[in-house]
N, C-alpha and C positions, 0 to 999 in steps of 0.2 A: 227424536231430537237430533241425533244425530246425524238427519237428513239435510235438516236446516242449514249446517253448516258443513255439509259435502265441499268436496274437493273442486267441482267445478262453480260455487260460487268465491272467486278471486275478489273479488273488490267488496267493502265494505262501505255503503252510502253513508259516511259521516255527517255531511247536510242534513239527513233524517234523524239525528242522534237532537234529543229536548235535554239530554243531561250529561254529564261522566258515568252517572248509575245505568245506563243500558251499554256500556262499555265493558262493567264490571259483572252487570247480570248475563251479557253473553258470555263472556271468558266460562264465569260457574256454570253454567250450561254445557259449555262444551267438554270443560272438564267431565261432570257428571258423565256428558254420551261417552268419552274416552273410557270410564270406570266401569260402564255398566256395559262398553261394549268387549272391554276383555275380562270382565267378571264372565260374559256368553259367550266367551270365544269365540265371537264372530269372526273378528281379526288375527289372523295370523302372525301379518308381521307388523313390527312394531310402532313403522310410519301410518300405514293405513288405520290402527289405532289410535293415535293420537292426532291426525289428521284436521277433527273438529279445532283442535287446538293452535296447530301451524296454518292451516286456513285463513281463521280469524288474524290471527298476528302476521300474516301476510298480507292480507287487506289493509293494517293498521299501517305498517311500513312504508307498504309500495303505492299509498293511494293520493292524491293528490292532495296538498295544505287545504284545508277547508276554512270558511268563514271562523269558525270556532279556533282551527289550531294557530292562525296569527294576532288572535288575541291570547291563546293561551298557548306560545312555543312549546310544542313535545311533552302537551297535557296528556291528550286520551293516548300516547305511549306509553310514558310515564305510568296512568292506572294501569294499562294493560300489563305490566309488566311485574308493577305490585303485587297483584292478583295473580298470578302467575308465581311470583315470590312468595305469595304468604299459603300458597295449596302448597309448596313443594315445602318448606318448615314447618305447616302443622302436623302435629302428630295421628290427626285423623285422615292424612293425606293414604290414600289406597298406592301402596308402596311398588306394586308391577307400572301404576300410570308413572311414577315417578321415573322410574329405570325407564320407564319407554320414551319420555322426555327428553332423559339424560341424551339420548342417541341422536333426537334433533334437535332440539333448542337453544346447545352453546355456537353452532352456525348463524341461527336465525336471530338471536337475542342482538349479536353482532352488528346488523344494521340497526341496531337502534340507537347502539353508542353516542354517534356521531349529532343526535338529536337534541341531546341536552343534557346537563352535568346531569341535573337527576338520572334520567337513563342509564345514563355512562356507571353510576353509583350502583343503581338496582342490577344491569346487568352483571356488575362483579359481583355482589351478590350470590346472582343466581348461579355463575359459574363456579364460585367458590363452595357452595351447597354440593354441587354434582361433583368438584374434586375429593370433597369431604366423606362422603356418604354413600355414594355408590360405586360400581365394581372399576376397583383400579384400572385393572388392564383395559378395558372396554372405555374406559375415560380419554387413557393416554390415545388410543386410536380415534377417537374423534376429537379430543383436542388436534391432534397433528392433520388430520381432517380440516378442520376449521382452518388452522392455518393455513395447508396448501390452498387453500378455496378462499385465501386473501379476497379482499377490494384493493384494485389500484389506485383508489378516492386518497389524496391527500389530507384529506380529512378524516378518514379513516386509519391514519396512522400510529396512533398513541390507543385505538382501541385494543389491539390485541394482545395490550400488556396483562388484559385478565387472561386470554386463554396461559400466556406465560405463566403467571402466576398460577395458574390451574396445574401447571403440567409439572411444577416445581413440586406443588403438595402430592399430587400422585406419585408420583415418584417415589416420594419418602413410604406409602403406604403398597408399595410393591415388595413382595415379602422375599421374591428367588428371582433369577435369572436374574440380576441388576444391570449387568454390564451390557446383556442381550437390549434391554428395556433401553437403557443410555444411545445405544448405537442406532434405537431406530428413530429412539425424539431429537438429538441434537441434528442432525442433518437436516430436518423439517426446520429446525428452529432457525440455523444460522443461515438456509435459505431465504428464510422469511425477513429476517437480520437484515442481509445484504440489499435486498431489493427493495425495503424499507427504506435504511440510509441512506441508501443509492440516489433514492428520488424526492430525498426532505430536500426542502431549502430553510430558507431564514425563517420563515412562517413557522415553520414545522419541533421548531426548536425545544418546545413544551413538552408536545407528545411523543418527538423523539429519546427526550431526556427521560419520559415515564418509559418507552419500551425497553432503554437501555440498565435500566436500572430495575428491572423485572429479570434482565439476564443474567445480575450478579445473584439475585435470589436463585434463580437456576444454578449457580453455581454452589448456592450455599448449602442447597439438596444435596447435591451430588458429592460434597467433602463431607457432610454427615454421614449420606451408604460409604466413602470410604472409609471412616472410622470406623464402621461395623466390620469391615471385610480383614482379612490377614491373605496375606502370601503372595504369588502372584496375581488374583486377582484386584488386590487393591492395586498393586506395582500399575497393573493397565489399567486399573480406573481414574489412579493420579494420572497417568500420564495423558488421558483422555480430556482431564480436568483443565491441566496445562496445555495443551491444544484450543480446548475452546477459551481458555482466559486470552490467549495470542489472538487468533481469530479475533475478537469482539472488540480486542485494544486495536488491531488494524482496522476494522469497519469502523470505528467512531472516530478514527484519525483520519481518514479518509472522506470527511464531514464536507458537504457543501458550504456550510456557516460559516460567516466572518470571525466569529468569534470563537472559534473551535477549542481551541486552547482554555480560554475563560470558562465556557461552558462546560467542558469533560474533561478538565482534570481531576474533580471528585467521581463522578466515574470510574476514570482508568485508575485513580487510587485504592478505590476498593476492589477491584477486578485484580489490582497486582497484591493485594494480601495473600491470595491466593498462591499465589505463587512457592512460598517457600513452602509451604504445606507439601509441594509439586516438589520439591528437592530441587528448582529452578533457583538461580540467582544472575544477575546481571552480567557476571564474569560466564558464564554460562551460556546464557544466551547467546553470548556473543561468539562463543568458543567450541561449539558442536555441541549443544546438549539437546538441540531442536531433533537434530539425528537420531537421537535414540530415544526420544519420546513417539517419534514417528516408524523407528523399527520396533517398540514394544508396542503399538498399537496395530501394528499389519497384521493383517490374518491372511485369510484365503481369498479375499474380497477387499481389491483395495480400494472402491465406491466410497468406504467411510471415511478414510483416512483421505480421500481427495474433497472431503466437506469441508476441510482446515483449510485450504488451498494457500489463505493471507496468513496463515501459521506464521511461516518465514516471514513475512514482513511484520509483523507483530511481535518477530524476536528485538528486531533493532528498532522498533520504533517503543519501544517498551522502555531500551534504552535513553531512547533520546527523551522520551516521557520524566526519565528521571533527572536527565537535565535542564525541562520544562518547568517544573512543577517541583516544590519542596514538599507539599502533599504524596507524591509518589513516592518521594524519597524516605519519608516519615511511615510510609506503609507495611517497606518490607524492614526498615532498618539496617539497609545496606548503600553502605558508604560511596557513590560514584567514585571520590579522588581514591579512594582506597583501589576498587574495580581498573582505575586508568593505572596504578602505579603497580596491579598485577599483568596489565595487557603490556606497559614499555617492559617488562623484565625479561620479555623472549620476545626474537624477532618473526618467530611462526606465528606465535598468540597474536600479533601486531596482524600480520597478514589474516588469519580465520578472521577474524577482527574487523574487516576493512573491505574481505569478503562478503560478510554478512550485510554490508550498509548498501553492497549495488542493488537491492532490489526497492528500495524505501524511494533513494537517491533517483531512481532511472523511472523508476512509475507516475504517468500522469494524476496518478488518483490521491495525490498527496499533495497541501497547499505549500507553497514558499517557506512559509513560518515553519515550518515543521521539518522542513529540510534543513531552512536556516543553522537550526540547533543541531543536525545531525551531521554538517557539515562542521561547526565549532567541536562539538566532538572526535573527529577525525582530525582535526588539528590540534588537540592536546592530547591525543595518543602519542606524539610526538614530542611532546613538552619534555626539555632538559634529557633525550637520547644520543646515544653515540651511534654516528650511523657505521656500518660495517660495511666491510668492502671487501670479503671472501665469503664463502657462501656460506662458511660454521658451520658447516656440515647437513643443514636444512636442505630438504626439499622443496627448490624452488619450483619446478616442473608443477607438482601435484595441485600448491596455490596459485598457478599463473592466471588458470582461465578468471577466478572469480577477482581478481585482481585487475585484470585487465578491463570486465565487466565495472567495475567502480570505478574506474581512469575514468573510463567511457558516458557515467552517468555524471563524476565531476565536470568533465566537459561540457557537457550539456547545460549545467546549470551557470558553467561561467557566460557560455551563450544565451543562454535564455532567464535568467532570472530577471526580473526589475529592478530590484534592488542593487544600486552598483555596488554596495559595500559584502554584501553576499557574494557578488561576483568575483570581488579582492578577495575572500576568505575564501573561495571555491579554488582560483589558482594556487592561494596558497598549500591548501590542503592536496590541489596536483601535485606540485613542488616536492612536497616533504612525503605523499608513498612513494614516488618515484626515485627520490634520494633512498628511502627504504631497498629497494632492489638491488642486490647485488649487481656492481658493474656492469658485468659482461651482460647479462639478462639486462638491466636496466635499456641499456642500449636498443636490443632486439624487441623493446617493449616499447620505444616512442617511435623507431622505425615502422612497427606495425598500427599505434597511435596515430601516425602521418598518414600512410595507404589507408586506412579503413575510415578517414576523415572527408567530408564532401565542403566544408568551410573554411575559405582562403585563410582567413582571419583567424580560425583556429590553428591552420599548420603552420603559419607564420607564426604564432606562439612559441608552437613544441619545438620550431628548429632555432630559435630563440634559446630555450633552456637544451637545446644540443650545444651551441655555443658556449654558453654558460658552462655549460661540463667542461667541455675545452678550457677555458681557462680556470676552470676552479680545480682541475683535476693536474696542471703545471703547475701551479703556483703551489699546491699543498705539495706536491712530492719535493719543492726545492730543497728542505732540508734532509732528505732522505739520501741515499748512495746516488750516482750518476746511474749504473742501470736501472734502477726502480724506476727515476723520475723517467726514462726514456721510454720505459717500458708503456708506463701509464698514458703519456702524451700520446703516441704513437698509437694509442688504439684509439681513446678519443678521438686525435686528429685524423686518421685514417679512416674511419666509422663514419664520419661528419662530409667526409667528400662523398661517400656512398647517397648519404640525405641530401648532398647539393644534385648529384647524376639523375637520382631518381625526381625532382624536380625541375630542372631545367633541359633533361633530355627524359620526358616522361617513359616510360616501359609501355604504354599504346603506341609510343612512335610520334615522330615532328616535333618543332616547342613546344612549351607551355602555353594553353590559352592566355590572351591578353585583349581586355586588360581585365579580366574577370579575374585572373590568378593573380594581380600584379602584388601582392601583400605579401604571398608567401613566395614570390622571384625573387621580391626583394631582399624578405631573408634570407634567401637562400645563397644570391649574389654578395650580399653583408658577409654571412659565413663564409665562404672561395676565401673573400679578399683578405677575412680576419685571418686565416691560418696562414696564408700566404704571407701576409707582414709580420705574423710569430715566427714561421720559418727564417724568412729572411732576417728580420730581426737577432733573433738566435744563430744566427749562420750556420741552421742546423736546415738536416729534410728528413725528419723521422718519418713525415707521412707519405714521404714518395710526391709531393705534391709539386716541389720542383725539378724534378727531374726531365729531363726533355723531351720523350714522350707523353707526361703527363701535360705539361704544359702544351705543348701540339694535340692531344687530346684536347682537354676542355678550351683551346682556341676555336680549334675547327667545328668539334659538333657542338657543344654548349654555346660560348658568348659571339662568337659569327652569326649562326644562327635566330638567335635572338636579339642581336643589332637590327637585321635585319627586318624583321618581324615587327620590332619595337618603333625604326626610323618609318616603315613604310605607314603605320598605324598613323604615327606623329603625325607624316607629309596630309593624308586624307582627311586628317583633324584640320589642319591651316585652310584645307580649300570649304571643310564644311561647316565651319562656325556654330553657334547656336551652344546652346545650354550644357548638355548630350557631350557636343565634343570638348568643351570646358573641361566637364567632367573627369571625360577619360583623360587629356591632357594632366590634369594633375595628378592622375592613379600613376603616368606612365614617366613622368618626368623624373622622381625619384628614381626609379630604376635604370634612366637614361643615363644617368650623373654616375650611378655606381657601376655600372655596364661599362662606362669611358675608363671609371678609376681600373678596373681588374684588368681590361686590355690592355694599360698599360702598364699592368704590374707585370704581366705576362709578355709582356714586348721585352720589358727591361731587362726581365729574369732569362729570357730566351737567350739574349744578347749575349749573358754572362756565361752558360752554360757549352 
């Protein structure tokens, strides 16, 4: 019998089939040859025993719709698979065919998912039989199997929420090594994860929402073996736990779907239950607790601990989760305005803080809406603060880089967002880390803000709020002693001719391009002229700005220079008409008007000196 249905007949002529019953009489036939051929030991190993049986069920999969299956969608699957289901639950089932099943048929069952709810039913089924019932550890290795050995069928995407669910019940029924077992399914799993997500669209939304919600079950395995564990092994099993709650909040946040929000908020609600279990809380997240989840997970082998990779972005976006969603907030029982009125209490917490949001913030893989809220949060970390203006004895050094990293992603989203009122809340939320920074640093942090910017329109902002410091930084010292106030002005104002030099006489050398730069000349030209009419206004020169040297400076290589550059531009405009030179014309005319005003603030002041 078991010649009948050797390996090299693949195709099964459905056309020839008069009923369902020669679909069911072959499966018990083959079965049978499987039984009777390792009752005689024929077969060694456990594919070529069971063979008869993946044969036929490969016929059934890969063969063409027959006249019969588009009248009856994913009928003669459906038996086959029954029958297949009702050998492996009877209790007369020969228990070695079973186990030698187990080892091919949660791959193979897998193409049939997609055939039809029935299928889709029977194969969790059968999956859940071979979780249940045969050798744990030999499970988890061909569940993880199956996964790597995905389909990139988008249609195939909500099927492998049974092997999930399979891998959750083994799991619980592995008696030693737990943490070893953990480390080798969860990398299989959140690969599979990713590359799922990655390529659902709107379509996908159903089956996405079934795989995703198979991973909180995996997670509800895994805080069961930690209630069993004590000492440090539970210490690393939580913090394993907490790793992949992170992880899976980033990959569903990172949803192609319009409605991502609407959709997986019940999701990340139940995903962040988890979390206190973790000794995780939102103040936390935000404040290095990711740190030492991910040093109590390093071993000798940091492969696993690079399976989290969206850890970190899963810290802050967890957070913003809770300002998405009153479901999230309702999950752990932890208070967002509570978490914001512990982060304004120190100005370091403020910074890890703000640190944490450049990677959510800077990442393509996140929609507008989601940043939206993360950006709203970053500006009420500053709700009702006093900003300081000594260093309080903080380490600015230590938080510069991730700090500057988040400048750099707000920037980005003042530029590119759609939404213009996002774009107002993004400057805002520039505004107020940078008022954050102590003085003296603040300074050297929009200085390098400017050089590391390619967008006119951007640096023409930042020297904008340089300006701004200038006068917000005189007018607050008026009440203070006469050295204080001198002190203060004189470094804003002095600092700010450094941001007009590096612009109007670039560090490559010659002018500024024009009129591709002309936005940020402009500001820069604005700036000259504003300190120059504070000076003189004041009848002061804290900044050295009139003195006659300087003034012979920025005559000669700065606004000569750039007359020049700007009139010869103008004259080539007048001869060549047309759309084009409109254009430029009106970039360059502003800067023409303030160009005449500085030389002769500069002519006057020379005169006087």
């Amino acid at each position: 019998m078991a010649a009948v249905f050797s390996s090299d007949h693949r195709q099964l002529d459905l056309r020839s089939s008069s009923s369902s019953a020669l679909i069911s009489r072959r499966l018990r036939e083959s079965l049978e040859a499987c039984s009777s051929s390792i009752a005689s030991e024929e077969c060694i190993q456990s594919d070529q025993a069971v063979a008869p049986v993946t044969s036929l069920l490969h016929s059934l999969v890969e063969s063409p719709t027959s006249d019969l299956e588009e009248t009856l969608p994913g009928g003669f699957s459906e038996i086959a698979l029954d029958e297949i289901y009702r050998y492996l639950s009877s209790p007369d089932s020969n228990r070695m065919v079973v186990e030698a099943l187990s080892l091919e048929l949660p791959k193979l069952v897998m193409k049939f998912v997609p055939l039809s709810a029935k299928c889709r039913e029977i194969a969790g089924r059968i999956i859940e039989y071979f979780a249940s019932v045969c050798n744990p550890r030999e499970m988890l290795s061909v569940f993880c199997e199956a996964l790597s050995s995905r389909s990139d069928d988008s249609e195939a995407l909500g099927c492998y929420s049974h092997i999930l669910l399979g891998l959750s019940k083994v799991l619980l029924r592995i008696q030693r090594r737990h943490i070893e077992q953990v480390k080798v399914v969860l990398p299989v799993i959140l690969e599979y994860l990713h590359v799922a997500s990655s390529g659902a669209d709107e379509e996908d939304k159903d089956s996405l929402n079934d795989l995703l919600s198979a991973t909180i079950i995996i997670g509800s395995s895994i805080q069961e073996i930690c209630q069993k564990l004590e000492g440090q092994s539970k210490e690393v099993l939580c913090a394993i736990l907490g790793l992949y709650v992170l992880q899976n909040i980033a990959l569903i946040s990172g949803s192609r779907q319009t409605s991502v929000i609407e959709t997986s908020s019940l999701i990340v609600a139940k995903l962040s239950q988890f979390l206190p279990f973790c000794g995780l809380s939102y103040f936390g997240l935000l404040t290095g607790d990711l740190d030492k989840l991910i040093e109590i997970c390093k071993d000798d082998d940091d492969k696993f601990v690079a399976s989290f990779s969206l850890a970190i972005y899963g810290a802050s976006l967890t957070v913003m989760w809770c300002h998405i969603s009153d479901e999230v907030v309702n999950a752990t029982g932890e208070q967002l305005d509570v978490v914001l009125s512990k982060i304004r209490e120190a100005r370091f917490r403020r910074w890890q803080a703000i640190g944490m949001f450049k990677h959510t913030l800077s990442s393509i893989d996140y929609p507008w809406n989601i940043k939206s809220h993360g950006i709203d949060l970053l500006v009420s970390m500053f709700d009702g603060i006093i900003y300081e203006e000594d260093d309080s004895g903080d380490d600015f050094s230590s938080f510069l880089p991730n700090l500057f990293s988040s400048l750099m992603a707000i920037e980005r989203i003042m530029m590119g967002a759609p939404d213009p009122l996002l774009r107002k809340r993004a400057f805002i939320a520039l505004r107020k880390v940078l008022s954050d920074i102590p003085c003296f640093q603040r300074f050297d942090t929009l200085k390098a803000l400017i050089s590391n910017n390619d967008s006119p329109s951007m640096v023409a902002i930042l020297i904008d709020i340089v300006k701004d410091y200038v006068l917000v930084d005189r007018h607050k010292e008026i009440p203070r002693k006469e050295q204080n106030r001198c002190e203060f002005s004189k470094f804003w104002g002095f600092k700010a001719l450094e941001i007009v030099e590096m612009v109007l006489r670039p560090p490559k050398g010659g002018p500024p391009s024009l009129p591709e730069d002309s936005e940020l000349v402009l500001s820069a030209l604005n700036l000259y002229r504003f300190i120059i009419i504070i000076e003189l206004t004041g009848k002061t020169n804290y900044t050295g700005v009139l003195s006659e040297d300087s003034l012979r400076k920025a005559y000669l290589e700065w606004i000569m220079p750039l007359r020049t550059l700007v009139s010869g531009i103008l004259a080539e405009n007048d001869n060549a008409g047309g759309e084009l030179a409109e254009t430029i014309t009106c970039a360059l005319s502003p800067v023409q008007l303030v160009l005449h005003r500085c030389i002769e603030l500069i002519e006057e002041s020379l005169k006087q000196t």
